[in-house]
N, CA, C and O atoms as a Tripos MOL2 file, in Angstrom:
@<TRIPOS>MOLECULE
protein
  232   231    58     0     0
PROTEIN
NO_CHARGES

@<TRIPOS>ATOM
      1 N           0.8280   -1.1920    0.0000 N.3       1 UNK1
      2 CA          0.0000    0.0000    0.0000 C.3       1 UNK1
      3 C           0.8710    1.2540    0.0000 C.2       1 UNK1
      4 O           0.8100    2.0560   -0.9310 O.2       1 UNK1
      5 N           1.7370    1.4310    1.1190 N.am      2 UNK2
      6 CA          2.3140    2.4230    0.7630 C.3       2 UNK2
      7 C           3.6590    2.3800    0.5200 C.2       2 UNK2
      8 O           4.0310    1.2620    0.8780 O.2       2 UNK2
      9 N           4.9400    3.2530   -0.0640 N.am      3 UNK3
     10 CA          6.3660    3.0520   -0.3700 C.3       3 UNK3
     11 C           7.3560    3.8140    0.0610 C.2       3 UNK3
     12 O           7.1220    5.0210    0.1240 O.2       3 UNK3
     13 N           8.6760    3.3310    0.4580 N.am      4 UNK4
     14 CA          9.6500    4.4900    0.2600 C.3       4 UNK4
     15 C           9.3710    5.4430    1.7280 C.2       4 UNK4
     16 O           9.6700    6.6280    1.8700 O.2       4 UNK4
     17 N           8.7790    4.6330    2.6420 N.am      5 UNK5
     18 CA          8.9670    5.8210    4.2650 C.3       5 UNK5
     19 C          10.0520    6.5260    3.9850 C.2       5 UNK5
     20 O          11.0700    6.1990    3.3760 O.2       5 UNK5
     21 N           9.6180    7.9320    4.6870 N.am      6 UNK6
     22 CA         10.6430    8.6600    5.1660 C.3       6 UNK6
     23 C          11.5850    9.2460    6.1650 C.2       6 UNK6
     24 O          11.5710   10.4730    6.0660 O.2       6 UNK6
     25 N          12.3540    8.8420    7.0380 N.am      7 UNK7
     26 CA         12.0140    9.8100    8.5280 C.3       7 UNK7
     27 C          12.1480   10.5510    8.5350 C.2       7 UNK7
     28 O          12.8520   11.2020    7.7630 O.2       7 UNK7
     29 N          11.3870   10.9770    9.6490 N.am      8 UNK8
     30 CA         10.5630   12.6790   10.0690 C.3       8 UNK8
     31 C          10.5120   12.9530   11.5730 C.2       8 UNK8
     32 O          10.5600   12.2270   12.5660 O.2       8 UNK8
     33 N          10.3750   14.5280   11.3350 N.am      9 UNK9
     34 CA         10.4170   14.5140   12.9110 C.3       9 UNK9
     35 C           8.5540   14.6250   13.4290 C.2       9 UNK9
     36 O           8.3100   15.0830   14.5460 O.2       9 UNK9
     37 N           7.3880   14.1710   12.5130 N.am     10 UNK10
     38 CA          6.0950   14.8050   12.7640 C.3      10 UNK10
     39 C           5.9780   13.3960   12.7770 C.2      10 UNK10
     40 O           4.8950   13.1500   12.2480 O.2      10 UNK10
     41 N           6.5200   12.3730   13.1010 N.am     11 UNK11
     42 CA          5.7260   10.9510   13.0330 C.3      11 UNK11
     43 C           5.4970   10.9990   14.7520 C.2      11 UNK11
     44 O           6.4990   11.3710   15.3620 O.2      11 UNK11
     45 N           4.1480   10.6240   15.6900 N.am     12 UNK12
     46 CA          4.1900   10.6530   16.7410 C.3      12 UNK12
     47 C           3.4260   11.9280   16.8430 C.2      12 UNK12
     48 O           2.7530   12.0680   17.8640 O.2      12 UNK12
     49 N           3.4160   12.9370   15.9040 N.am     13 UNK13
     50 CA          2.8780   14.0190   16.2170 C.3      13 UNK13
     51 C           1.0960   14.2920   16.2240 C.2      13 UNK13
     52 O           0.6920   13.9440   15.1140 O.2      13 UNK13
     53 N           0.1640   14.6890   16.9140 N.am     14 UNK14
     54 CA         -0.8670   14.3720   16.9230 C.3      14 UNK14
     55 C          -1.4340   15.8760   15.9550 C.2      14 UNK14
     56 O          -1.0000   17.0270   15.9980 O.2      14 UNK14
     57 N          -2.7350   15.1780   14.9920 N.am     15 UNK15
     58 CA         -3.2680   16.4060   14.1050 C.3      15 UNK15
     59 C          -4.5260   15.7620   14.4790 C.2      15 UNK15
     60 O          -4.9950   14.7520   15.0020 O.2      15 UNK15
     61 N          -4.9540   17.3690   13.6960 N.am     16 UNK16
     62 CA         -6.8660   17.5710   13.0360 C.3      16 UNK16
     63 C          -6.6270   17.6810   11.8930 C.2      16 UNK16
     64 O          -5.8020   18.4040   11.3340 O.2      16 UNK16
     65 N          -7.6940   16.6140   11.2890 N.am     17 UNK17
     66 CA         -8.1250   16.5100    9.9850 C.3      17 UNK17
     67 C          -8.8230   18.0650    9.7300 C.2      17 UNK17
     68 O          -9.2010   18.9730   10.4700 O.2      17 UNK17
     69 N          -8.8010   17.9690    9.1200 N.am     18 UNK18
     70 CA         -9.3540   19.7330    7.9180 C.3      18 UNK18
     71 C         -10.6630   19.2790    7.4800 C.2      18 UNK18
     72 O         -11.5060   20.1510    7.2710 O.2      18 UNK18
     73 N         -11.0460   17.7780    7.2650 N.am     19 UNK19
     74 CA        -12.1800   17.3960    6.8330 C.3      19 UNK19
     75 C         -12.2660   16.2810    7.5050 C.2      19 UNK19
     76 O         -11.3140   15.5670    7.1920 O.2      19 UNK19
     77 N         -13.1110   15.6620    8.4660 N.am     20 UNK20
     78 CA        -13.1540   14.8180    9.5170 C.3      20 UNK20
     79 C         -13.4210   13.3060    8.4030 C.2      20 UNK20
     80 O         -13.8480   13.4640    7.2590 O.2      20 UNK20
     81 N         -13.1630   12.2120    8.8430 N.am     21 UNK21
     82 CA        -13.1280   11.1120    8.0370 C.3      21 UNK21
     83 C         -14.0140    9.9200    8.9570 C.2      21 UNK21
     84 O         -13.5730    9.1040    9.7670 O.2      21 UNK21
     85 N         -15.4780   10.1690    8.4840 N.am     22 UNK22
     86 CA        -16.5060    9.3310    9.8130 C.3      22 UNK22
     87 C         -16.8510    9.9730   10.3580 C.2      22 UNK22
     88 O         -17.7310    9.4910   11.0710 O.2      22 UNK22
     89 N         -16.6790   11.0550   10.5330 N.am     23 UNK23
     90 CA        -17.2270   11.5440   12.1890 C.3      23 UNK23
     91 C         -15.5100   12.0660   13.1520 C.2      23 UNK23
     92 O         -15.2520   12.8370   14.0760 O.2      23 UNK23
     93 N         -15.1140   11.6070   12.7200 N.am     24 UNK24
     94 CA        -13.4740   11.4710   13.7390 C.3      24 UNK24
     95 C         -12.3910   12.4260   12.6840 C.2      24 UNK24
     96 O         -12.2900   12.3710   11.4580 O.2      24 UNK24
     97 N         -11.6880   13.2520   13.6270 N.am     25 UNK25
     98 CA        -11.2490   14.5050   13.0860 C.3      25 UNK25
     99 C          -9.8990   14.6070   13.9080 C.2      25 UNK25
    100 O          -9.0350   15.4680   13.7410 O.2      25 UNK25
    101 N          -9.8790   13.7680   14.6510 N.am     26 UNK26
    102 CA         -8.3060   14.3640   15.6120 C.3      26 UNK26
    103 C          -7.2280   12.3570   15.0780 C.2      26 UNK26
    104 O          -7.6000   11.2050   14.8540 O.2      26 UNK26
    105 N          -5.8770   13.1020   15.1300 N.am     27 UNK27
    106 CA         -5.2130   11.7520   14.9610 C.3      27 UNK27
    107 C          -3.8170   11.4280   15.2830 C.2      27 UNK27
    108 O          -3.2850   12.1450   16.1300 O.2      27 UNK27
    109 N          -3.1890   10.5650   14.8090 N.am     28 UNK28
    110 CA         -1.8650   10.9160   15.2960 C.3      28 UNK28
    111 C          -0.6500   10.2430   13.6050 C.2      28 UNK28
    112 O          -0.7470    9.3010   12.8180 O.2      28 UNK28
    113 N           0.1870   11.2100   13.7650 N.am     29 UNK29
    114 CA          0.5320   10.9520   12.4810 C.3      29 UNK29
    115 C           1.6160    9.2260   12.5660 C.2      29 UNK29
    116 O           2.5420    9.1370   13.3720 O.2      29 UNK29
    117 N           1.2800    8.1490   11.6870 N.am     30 UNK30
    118 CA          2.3530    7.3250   11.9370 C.3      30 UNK30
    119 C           3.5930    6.9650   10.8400 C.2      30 UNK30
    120 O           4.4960    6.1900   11.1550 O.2      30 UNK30
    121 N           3.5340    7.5780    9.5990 N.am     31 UNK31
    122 CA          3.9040    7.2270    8.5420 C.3      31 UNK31
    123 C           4.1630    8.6750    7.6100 C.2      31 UNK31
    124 O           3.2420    9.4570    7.3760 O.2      31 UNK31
    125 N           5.5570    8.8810    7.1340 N.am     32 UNK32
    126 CA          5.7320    9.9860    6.1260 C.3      32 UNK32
    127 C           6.5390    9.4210    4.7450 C.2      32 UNK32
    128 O           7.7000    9.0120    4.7170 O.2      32 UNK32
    129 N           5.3980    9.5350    3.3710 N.am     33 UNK33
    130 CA          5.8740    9.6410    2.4810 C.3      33 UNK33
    131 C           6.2270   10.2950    2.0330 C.2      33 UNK33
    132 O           6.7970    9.6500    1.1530 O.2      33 UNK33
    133 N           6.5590   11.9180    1.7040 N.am     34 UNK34
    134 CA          7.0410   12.6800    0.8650 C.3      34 UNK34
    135 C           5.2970   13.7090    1.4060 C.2      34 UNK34
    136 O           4.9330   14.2090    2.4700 O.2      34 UNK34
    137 N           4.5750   13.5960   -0.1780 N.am     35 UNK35
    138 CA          3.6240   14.9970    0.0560 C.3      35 UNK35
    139 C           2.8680   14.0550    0.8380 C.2      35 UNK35
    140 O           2.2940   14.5700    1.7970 O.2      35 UNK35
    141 N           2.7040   12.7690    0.6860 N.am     36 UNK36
    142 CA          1.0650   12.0940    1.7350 C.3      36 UNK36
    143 C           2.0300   11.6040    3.2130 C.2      36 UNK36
    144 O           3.2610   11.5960    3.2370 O.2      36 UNK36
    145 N           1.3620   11.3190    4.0760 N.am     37 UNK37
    146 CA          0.8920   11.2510    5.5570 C.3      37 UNK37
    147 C           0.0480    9.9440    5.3020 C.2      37 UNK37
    148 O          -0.6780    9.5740    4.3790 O.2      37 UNK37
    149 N           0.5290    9.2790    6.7660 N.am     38 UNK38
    150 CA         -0.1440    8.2970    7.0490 C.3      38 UNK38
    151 C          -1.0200    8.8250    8.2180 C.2      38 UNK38
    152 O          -0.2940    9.3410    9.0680 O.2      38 UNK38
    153 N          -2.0680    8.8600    8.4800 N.am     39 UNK39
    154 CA         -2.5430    9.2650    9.9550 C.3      39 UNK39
    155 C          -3.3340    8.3070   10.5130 C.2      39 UNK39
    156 O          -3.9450    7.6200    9.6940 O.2      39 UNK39
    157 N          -3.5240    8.0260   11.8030 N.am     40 UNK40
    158 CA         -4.3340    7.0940   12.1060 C.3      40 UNK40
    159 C          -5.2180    7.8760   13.7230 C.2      40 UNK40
    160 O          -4.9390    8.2660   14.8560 O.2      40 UNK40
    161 N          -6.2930    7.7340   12.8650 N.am     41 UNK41
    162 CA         -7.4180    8.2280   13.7070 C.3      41 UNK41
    163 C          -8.2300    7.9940   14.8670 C.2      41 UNK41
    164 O          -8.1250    6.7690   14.9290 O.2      41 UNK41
    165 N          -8.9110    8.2940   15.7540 N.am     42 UNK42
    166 CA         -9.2770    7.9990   17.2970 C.3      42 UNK42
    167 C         -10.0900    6.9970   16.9030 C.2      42 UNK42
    168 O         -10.3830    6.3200   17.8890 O.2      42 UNK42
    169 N         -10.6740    6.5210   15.7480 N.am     43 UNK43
    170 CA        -11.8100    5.2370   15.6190 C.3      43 UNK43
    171 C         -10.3250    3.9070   15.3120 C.2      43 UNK43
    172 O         -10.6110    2.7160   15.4330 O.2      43 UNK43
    173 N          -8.9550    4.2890   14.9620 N.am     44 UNK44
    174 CA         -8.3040    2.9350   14.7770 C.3      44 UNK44
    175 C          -7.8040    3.0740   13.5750 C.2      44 UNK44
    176 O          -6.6600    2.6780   13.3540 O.2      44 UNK44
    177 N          -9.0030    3.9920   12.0240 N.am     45 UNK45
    178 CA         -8.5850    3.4260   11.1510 C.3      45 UNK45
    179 C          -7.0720    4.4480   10.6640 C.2      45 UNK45
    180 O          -6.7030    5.4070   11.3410 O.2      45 UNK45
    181 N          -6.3790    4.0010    9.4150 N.am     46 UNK46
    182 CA         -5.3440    4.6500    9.0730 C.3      46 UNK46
    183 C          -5.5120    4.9430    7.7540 C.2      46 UNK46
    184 O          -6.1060    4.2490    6.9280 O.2      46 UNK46
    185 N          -4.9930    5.9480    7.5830 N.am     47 UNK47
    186 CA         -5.5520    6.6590    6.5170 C.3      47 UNK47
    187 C          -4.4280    7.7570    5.8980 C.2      47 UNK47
    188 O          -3.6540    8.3720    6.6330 O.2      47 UNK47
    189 N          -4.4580    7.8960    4.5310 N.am     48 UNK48
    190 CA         -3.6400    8.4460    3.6800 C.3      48 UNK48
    191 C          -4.1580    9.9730    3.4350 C.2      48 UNK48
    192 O          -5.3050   10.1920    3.0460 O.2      48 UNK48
    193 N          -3.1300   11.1030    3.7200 N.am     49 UNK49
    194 CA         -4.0930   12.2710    3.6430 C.3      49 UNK49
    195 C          -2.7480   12.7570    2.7870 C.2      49 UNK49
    196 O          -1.7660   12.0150    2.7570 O.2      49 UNK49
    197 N          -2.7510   13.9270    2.1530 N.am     50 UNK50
    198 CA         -1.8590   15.2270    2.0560 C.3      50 UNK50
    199 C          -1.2670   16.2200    3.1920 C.2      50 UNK50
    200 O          -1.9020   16.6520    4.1550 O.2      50 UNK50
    201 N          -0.3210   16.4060    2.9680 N.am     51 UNK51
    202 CA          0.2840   17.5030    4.0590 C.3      51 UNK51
    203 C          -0.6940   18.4790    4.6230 C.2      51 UNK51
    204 O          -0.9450   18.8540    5.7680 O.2      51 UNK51
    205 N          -1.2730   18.8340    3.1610 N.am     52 UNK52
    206 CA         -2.0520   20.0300    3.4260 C.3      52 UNK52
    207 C          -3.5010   20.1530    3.6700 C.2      52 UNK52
    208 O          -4.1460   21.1780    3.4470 O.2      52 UNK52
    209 N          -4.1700   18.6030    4.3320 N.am     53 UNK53
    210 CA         -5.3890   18.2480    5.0980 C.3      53 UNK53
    211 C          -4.9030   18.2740    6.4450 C.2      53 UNK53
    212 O          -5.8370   17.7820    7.0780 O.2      53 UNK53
    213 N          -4.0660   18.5330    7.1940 N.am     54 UNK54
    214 CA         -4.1620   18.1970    8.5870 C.3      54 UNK54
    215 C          -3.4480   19.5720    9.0930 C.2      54 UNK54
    216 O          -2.7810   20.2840    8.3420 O.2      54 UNK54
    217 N          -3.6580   19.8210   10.3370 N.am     55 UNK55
    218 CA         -3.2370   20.8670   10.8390 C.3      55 UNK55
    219 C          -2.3360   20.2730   11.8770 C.2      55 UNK55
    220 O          -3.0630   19.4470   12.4280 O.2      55 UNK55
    221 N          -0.6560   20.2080   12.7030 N.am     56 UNK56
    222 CA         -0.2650   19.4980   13.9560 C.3      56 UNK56
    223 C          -0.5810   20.3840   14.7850 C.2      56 UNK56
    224 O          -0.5950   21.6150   14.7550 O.2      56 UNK56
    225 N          -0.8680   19.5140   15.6290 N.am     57 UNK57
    226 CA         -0.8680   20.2870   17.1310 C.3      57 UNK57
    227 C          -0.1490   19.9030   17.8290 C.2      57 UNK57
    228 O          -0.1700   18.7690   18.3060 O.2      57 UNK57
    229 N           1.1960   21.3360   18.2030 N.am     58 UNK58
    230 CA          2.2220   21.2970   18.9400 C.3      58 UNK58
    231 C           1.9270   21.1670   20.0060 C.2      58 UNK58
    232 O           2.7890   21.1060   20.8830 O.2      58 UNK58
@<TRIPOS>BOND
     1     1     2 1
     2     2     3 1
     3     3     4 2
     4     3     5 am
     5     5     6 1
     6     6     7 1
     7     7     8 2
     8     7     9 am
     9     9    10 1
    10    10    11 1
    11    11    12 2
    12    11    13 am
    13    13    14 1
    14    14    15 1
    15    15    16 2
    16    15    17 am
    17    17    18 1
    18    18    19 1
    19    19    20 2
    20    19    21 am
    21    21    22 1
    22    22    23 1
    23    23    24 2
    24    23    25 am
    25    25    26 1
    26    26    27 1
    27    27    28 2
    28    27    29 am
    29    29    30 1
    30    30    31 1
    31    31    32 2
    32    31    33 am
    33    33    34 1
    34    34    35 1
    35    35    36 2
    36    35    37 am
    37    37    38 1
    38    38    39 1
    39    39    40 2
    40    39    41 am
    41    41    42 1
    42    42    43 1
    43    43    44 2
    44    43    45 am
    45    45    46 1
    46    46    47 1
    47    47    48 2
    48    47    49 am
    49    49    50 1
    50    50    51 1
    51    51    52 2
    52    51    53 am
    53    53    54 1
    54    54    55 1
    55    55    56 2
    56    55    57 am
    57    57    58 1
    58    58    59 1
    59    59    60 2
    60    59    61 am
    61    61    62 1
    62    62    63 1
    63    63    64 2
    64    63    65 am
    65    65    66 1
    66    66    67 1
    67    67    68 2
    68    67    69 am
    69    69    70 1
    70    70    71 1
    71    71    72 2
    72    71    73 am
    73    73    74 1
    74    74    75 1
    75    75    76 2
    76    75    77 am
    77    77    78 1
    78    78    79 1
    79    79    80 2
    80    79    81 am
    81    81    82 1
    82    82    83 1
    83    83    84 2
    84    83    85 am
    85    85    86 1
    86    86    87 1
    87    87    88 2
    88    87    89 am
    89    89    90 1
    90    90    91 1
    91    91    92 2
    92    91    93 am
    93    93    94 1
    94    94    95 1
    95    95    96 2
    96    95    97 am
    97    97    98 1
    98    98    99 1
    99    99   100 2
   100    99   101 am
   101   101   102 1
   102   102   103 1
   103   103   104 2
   104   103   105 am
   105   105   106 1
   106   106   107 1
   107   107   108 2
   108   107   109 am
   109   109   110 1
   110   110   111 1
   111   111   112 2
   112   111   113 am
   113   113   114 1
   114   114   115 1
   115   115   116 2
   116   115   117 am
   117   117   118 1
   118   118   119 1
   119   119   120 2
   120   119   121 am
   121   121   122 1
   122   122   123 1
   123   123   124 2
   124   123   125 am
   125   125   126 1
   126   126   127 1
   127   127   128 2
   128   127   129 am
   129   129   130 1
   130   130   131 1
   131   131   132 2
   132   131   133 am
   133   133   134 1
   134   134   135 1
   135   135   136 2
   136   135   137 am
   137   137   138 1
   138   138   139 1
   139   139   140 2
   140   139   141 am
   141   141   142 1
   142   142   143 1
   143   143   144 2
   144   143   145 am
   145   145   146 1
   146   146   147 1
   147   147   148 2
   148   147   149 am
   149   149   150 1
   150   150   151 1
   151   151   152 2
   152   151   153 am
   153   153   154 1
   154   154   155 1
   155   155   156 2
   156   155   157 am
   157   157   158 1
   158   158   159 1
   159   159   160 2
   160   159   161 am
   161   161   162 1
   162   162   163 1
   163   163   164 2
   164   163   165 am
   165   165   166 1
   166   166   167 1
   167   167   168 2
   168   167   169 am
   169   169   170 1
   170   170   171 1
   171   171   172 2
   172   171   173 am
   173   173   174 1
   174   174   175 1
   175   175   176 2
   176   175   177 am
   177   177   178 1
   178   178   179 1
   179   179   180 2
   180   179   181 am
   181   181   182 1
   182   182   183 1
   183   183   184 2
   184   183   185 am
   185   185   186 1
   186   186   187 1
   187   187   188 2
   188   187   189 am
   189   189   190 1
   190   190   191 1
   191   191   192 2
   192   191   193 am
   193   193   194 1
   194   194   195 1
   195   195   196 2
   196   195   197 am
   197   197   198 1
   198   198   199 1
   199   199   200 2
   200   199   201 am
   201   201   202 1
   202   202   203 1
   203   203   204 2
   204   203   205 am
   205   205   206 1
   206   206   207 1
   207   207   208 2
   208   207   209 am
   209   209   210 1
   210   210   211 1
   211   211   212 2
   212   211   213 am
   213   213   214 1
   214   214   215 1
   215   215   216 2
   216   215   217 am
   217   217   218 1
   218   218   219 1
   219   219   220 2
   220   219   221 am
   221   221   222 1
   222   222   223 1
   223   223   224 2
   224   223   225 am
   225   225   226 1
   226   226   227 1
   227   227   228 2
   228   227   229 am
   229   229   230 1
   230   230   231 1
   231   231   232 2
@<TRIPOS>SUBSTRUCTURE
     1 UNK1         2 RESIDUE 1 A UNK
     2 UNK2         6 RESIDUE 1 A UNK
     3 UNK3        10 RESIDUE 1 A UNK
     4 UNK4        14 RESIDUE 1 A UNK
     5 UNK5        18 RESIDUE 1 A UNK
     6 UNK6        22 RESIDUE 1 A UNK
     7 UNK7        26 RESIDUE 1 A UNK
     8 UNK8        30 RESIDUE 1 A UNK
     9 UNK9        34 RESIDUE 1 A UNK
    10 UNK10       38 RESIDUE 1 A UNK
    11 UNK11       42 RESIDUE 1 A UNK
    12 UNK12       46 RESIDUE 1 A UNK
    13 UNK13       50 RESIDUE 1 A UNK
    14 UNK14       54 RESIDUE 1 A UNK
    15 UNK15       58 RESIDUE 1 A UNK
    16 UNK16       62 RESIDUE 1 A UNK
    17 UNK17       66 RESIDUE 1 A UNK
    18 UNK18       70 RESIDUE 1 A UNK
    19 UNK19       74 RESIDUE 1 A UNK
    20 UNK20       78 RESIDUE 1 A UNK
    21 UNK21       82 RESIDUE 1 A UNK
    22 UNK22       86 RESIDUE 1 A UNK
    23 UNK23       90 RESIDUE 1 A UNK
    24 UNK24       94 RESIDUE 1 A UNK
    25 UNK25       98 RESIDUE 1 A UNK
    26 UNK26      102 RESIDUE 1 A UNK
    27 UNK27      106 RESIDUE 1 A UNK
    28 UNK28      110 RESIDUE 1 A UNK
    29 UNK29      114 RESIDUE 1 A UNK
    30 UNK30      118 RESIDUE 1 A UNK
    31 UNK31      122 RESIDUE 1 A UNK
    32 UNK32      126 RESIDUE 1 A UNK
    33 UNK33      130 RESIDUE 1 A UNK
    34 UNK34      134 RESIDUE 1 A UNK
    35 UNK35      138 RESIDUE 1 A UNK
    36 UNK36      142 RESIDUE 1 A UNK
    37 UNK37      146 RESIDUE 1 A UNK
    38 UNK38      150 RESIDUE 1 A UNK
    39 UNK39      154 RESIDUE 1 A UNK
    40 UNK40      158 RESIDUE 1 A UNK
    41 UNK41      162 RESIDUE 1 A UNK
    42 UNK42      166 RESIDUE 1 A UNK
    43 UNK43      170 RESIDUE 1 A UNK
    44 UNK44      174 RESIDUE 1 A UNK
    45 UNK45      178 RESIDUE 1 A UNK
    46 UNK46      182 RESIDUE 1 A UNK
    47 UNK47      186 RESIDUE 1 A UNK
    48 UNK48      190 RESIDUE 1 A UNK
    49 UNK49      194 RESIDUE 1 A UNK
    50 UNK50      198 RESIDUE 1 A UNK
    51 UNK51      202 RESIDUE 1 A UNK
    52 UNK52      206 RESIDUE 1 A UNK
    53 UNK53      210 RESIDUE 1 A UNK
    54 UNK54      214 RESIDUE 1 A UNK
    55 UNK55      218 RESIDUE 1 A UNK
    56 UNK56      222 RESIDUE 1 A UNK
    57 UNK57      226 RESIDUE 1 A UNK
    58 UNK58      230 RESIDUE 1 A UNK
């Protein structure tokens, strides 16, 4: 599914979705490809977004 991880320093880092996915809008990032994000969300699931859907919260 996905290729080529990157490390980062935002993996571990917790965001809000920009557009909630279910109902569920807060997450934590686990995975960096380049422009997409892996995030995985308070319901479990994990999910492929763009940089520029999530906001971190420092």
């Amino acid at each position: 599914m996905y290729n080529e991880e990157e490390q980062s320093e935002i993996i571990g880092e917790h965001c809000t979705l920009l557009e909630d996915n279910n109902g569920y809008s807060v997450g934590e990032v686990i995975g960096d490809y380049g422009c997409q994000l892996v995030v995985r969300v308070s319901n479990g699931a994990e999910i492929m977004v763009y940089r520029d859907e999530i906001i971190l919260l420092n």
